[in-house]
SERO-4910 file (N, C-alpha, C, O; in steps of 0.05 Angstrom, whole numbers):
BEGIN
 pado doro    nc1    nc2    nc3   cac1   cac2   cac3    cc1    cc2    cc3    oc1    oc2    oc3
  Unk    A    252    154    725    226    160    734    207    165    711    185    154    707
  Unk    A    215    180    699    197    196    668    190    167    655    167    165    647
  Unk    A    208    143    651    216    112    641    192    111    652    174    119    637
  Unk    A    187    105    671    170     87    688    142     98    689    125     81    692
  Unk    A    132    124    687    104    140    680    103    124    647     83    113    640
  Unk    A    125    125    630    116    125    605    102     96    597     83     92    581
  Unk    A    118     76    613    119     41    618     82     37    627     66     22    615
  Unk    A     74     55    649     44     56    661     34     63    642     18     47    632
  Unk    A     36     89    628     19     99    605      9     87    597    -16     87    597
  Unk    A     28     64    582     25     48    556     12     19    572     -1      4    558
  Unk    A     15     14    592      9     -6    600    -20      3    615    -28    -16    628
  Unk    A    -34     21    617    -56     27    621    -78     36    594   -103     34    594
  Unk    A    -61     44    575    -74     44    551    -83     18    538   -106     17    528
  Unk    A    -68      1    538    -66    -29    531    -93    -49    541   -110    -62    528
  Unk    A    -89    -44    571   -108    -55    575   -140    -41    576   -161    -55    578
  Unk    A   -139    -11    574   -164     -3    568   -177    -15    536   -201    -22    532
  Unk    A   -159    -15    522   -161    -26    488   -167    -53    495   -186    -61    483
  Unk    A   -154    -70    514   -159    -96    516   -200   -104    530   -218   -120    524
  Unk    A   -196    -79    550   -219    -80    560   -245    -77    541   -264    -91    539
  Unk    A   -238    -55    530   -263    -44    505   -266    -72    484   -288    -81    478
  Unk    A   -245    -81    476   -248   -104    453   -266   -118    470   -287   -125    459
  Unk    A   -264   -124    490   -283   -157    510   -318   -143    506   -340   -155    502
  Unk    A   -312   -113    508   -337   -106    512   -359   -121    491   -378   -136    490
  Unk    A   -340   -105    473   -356   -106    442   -362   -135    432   -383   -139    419
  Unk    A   -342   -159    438   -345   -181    432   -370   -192    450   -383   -211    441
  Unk    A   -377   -182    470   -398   -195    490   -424   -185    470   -439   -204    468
  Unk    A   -432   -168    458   -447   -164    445   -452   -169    418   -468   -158    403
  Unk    A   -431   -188    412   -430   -195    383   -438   -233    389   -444   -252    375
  Unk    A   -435   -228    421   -434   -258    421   -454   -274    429   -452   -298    434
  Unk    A   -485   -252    431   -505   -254    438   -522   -257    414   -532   -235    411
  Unk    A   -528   -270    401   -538   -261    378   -568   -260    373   -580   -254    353
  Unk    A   -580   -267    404   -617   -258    415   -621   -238    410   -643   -233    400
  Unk    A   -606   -220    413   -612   -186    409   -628   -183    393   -623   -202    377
  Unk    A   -649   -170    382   -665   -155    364   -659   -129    363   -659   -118    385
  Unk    A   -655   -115    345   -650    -86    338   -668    -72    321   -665    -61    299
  Unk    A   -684    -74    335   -715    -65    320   -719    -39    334   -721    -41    358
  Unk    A   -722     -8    321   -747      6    326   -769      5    337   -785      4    318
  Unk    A   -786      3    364   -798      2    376   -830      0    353   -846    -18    346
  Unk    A   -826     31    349   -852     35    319   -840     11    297   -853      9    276
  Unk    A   -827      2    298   -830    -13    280   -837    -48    293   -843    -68    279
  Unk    A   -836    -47    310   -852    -71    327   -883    -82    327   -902    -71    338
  Unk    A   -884   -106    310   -913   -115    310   -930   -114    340   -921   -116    362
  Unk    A   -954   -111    332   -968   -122    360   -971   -147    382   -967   -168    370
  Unk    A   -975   -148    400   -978   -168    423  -1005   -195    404  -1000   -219    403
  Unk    A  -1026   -185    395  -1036   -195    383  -1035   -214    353  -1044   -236    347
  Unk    A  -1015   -189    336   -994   -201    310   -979   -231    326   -982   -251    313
  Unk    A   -968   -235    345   -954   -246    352   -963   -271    367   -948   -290    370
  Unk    A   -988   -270    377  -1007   -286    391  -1015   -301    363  -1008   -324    358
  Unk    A  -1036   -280    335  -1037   -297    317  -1019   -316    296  -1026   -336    285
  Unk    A   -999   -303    294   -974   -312    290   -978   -344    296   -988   -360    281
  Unk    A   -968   -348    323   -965   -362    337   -987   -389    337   -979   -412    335
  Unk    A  -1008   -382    340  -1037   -401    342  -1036   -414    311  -1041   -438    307
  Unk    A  -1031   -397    293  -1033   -408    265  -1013   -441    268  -1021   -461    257
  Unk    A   -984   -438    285   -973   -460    276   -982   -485    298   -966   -503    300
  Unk    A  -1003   -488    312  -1021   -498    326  -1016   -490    358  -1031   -502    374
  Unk    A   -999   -473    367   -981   -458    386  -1003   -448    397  -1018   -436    382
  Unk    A  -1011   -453    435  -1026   -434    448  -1008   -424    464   -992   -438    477
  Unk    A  -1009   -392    464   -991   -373    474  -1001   -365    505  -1020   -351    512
  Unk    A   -981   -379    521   -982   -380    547   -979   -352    569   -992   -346    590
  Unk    A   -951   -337    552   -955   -321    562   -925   -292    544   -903   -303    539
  Unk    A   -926   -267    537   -918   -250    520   -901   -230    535   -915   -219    552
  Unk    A   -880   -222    536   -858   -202    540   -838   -202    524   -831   -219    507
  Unk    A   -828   -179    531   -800   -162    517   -781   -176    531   -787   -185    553
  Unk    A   -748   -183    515   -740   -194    527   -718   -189    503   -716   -200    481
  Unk    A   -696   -161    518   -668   -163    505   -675   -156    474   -659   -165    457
  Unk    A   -698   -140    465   -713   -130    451   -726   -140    433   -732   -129    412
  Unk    A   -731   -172    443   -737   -181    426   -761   -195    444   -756   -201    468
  Unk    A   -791   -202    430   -811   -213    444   -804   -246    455   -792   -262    441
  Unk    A   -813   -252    479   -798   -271    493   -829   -282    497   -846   -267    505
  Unk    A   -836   -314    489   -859   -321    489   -864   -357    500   -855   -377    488
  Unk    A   -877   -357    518   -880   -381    523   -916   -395    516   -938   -388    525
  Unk    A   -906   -417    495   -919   -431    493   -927   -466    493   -910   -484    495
  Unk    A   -944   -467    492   -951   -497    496   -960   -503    454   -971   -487    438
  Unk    A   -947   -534    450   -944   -539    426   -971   -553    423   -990   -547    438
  Unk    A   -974   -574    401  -1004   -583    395   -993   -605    407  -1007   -624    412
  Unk    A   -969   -604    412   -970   -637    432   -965   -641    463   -957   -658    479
  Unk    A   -975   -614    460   -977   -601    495   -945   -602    510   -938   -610    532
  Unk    A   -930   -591    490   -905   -595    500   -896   -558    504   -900   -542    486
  Unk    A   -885   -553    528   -884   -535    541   -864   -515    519   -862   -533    502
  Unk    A   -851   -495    508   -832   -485    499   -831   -452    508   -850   -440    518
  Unk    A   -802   -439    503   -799   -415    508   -787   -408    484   -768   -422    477
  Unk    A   -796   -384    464   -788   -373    431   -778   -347    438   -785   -329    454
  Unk    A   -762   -349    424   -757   -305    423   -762   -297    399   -747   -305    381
  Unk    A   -778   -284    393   -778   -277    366   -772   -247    352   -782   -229    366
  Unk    A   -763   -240    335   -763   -216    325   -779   -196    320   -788   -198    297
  Unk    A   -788   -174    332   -810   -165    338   -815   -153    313   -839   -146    313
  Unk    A   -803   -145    291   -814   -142    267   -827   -164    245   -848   -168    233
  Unk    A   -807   -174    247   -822   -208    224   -830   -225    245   -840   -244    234
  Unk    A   -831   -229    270   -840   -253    274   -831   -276    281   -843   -290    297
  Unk    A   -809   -283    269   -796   -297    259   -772   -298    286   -764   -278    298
  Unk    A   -763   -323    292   -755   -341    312   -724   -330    310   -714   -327    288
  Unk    A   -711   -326    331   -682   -313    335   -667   -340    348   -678   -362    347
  Unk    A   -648   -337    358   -620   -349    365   -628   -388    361   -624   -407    377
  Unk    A   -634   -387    344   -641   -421    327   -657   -443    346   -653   -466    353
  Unk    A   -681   -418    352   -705   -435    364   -725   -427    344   -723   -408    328
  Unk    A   -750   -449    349   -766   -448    330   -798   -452    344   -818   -453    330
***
């Protein structure tokens, strides 16, 4: 009997360890995430001019998995959705 508590133990430990590793990999396997400081977050506007500079009219601006989530129309009126890094600016999970 004592065998068989000890067999669950370990076989309940195992898979909690198994469980926690999946966790951590789900978040490693996202790589949109931004991990930015809120105060350290450019403005709605930084990001609008940002944006217009590369001939980009900014359709429309949200947070998104902490990172700014932005839909715009290109100079060749072609529709797109960007995430960008709310500190630089700068385009996350290899959109542009």
């Amino acid at each position: 009997m004592l065998h068989r508590l000890g067999l669950a133990a370990t076989l309940a430990g195992s898979l909690l360890i198994a469980l926690a590793g999946g966790i951590a990999r789900a978040d490693d396997d996202h790589p949109a995430r931004c991990d930015v400081p809120l105060g350290d977050w450019q403005p709605r506007a930084a990001v609008e001019a940002a944006l217009q500079e590369r001939g980009w009219t900014v359709l429309s601006v949200r947070s998104d998995d902490g990172c700014y989530k932005v839909k715009v129309r290109t100079e060749t009126g072609e529709k797109r959705r960007v995430k960008l890094d709310p500190k630089t600016l700068e385009p996350v999970d290899g959109e542009d």
